[in-house]
C-alpha positions as CSV (number, residue, x, y, z in Angstrom):
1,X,-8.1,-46.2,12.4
2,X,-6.2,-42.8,13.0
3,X,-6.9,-39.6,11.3
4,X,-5.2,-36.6,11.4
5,X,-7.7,-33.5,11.5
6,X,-6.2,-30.2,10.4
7,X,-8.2,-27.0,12.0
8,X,-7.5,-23.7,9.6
9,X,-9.5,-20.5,10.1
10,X,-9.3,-17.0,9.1
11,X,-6.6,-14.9,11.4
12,X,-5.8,-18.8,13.6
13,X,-2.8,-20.9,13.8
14,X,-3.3,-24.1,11.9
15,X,-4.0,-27.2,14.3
16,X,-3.3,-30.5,13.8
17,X,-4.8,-33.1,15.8
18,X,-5.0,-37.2,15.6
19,X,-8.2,-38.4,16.3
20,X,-8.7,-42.6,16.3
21,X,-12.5,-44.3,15.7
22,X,-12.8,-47.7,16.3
23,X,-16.0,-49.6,16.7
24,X,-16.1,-49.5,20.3
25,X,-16.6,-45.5,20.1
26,X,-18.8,-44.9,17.1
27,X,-18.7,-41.3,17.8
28,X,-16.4,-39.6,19.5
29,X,-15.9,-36.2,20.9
30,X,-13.2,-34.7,19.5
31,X,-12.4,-30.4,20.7
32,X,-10.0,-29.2,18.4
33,X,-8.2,-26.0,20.0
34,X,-6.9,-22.7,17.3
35,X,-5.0,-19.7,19.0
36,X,-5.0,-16.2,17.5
37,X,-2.0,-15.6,14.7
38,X,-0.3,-12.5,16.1
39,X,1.5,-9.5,15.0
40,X,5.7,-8.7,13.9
41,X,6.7,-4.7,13.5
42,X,9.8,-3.1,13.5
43,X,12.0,-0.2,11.9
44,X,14.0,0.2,9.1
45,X,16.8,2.9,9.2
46,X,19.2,4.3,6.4
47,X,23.0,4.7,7.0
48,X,23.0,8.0,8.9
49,X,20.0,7.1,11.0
50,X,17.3,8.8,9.5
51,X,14.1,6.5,8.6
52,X,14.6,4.9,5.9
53,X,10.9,4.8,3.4
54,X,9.7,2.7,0.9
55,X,11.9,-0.5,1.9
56,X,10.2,-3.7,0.9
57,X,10.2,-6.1,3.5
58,X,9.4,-9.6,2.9
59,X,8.2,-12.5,6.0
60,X,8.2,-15.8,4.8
61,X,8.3,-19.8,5.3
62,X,11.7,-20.9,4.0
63,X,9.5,-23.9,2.4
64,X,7.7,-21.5,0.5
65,X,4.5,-22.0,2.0
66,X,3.7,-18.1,3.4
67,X,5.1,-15.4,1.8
68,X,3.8,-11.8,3.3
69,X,5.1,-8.4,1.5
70,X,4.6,-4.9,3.4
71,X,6.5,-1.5,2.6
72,X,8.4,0.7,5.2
73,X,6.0,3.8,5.7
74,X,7.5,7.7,5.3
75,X,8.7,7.2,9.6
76,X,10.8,3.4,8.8
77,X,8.2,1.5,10.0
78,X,6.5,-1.6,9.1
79,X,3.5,-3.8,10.5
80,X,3.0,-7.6,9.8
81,X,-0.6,-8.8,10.9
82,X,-1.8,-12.6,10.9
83,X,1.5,-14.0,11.4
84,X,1.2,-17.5,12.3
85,X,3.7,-18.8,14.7
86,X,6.9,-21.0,13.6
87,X,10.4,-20.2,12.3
88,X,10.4,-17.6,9.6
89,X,12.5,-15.2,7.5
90,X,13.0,-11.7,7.3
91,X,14.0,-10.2,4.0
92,X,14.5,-5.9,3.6
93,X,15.3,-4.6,0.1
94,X,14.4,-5.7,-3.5
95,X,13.0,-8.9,-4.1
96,X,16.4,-11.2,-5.6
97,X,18.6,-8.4,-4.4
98,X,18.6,-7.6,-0.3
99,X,19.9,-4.5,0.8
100,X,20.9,-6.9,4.1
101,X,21.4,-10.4,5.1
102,X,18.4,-12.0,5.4
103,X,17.8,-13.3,8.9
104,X,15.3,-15.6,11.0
105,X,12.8,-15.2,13.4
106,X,11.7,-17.5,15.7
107,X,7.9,-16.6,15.9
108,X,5.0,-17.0,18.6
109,X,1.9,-14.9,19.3
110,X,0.8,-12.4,20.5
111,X,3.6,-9.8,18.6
112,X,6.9,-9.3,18.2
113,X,9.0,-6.1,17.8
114,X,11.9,-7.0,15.3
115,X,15.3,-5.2,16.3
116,X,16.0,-1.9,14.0
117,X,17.4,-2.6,10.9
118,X,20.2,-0.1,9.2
119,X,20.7,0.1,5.5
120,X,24.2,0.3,4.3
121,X,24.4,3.7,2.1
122,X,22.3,4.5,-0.5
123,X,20.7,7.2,-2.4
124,X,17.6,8.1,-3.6
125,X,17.3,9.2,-7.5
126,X,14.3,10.9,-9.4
127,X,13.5,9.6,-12.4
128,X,11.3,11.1,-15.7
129,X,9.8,9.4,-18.0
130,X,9.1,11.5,-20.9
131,X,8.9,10.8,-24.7
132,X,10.6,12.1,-28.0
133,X,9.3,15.6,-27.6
134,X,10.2,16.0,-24.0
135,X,6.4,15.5,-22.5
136,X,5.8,13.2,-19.4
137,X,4.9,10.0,-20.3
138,X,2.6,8.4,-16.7
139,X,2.2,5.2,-16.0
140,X,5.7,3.8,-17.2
141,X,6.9,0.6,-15.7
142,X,10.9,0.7,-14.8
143,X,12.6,-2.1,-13.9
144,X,16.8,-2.1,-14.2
145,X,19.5,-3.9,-12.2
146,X,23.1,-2.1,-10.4
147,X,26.8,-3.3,-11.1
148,X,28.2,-3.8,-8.3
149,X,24.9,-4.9,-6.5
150,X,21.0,-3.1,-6.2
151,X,17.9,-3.4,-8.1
152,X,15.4,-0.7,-9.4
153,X,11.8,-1.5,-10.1
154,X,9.1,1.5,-9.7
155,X,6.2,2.6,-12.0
156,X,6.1,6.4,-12.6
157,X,3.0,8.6,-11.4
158,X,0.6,10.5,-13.4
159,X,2.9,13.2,-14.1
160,X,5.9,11.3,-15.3
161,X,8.1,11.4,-12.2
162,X,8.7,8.4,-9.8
163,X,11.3,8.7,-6.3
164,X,13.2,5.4,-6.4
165,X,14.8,5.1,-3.1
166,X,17.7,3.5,-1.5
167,X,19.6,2.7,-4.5
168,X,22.9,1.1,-3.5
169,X,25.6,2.9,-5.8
170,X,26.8,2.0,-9.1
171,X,26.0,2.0,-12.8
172,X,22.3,0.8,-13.5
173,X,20.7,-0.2,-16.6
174,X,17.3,0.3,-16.7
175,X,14.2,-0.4,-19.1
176,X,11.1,1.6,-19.5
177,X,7.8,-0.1,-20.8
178,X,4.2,1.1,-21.5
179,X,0.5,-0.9,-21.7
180,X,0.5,0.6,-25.3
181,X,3.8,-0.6,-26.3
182,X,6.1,1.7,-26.1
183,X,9.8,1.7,-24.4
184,X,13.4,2.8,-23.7
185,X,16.4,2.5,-22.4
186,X,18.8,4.6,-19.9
187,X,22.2,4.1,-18.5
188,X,22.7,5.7,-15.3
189,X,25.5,6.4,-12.2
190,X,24.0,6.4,-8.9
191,X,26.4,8.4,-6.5
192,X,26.2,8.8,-2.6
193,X,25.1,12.6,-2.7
194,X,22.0,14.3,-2.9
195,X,19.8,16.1,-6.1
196,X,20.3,12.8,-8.7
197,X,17.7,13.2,-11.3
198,X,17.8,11.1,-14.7
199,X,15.6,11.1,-17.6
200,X,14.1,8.1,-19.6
201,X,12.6,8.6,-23.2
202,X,10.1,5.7,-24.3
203,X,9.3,5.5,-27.7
């Protein structure tokens, strides 16, 4: 009868290859050929040009069956490795709430440079998590959602303070959650200008 053999390996494109046995050739000689997965990079930019950090960029099957997640670094860029060849999609922003259209990328070793991406304008906002008595809380997860459009999630640092960036603009609610229980709540306005700093108190 026929079989279909299916070749995966580590950093390889998945092969598929039908093989037949029959009685006449007992054991047959099959080679079953894998070529490297390759590479995808690119830039991400902000609305006046200037490299655009922290931007979550997501490659991925639409069937759901590879789903790779990388960050933008502090120069725009970003670096996919193992990429297996086939027709993908590109996704820059929040996860549920793209700062663009998503777009496709018909993929084949050995790289790919993706075209420069520009965000439409946003701002970046500093955010403190402190608690009743005014001293920083660390380790507080944030997670709120924009009217008109954007999404915040971000986890402050060990000294209360966490940069979220590219915010689109427009009123955010936002919750704040410890390990240990705790929690609040803040209402903020994210403008297009410079210096916004906001305060969350978890209790």
């Amino acid at each position: 009868g026929l079989y279909d053999v299916r070749v995966e390996a580590t950093g390889m494109n998945p092969s598929l290859t039908t093989v037949r046995l029959s009685t006449a050739a007992p054991s047959p000689y099959v080679v079953l050929k894998v070529s490297p997965m390759g590479s995808l990079d690119g830039f991400v930019v902000r609305a006046d040009g200037a490299p655009a950090e922290d931007v979550r960029v997501e490659l991925r099957r639409a069937d759901g069956s590879l789903r790779l997640v990388e960050r933008t670094r502090a120069t725009g860029h970003y670096r996919f490795d193992r990429v297996p060849d086939g027709e993908l999609v590109i996704r820059f922003g929040p996860e549920g709430q793209p700062l663009v259209p998503e777009r496709e990328v018909a993929y084949q070793a050995p790289s790919l440079q993706f075209p420069e991406v520009q965000l439409p304008p946003a701002a970046d906002v500093l955010l403190h998590t402190v608690d009743a008595a005014g001293r920083p809380v660390p380790d507080v997860k944030l997670v709120g959602f924009g009217r008109p459009a954007g999404r915040l999630d971000a986890t402050s640092d060990g000294t209360g303070e966490v940069r979220a960036r590219n915010l689109l603009p427009g009123r955010y609610r936002v919750a704040a959650t410890t390990e240990d229980g705790r929690s609040g709540r803040l209402t903020m306005e994210v403008e297009l200008r410079e210096g916004l700093e906001f305060w969350v108190v978890v209790r």
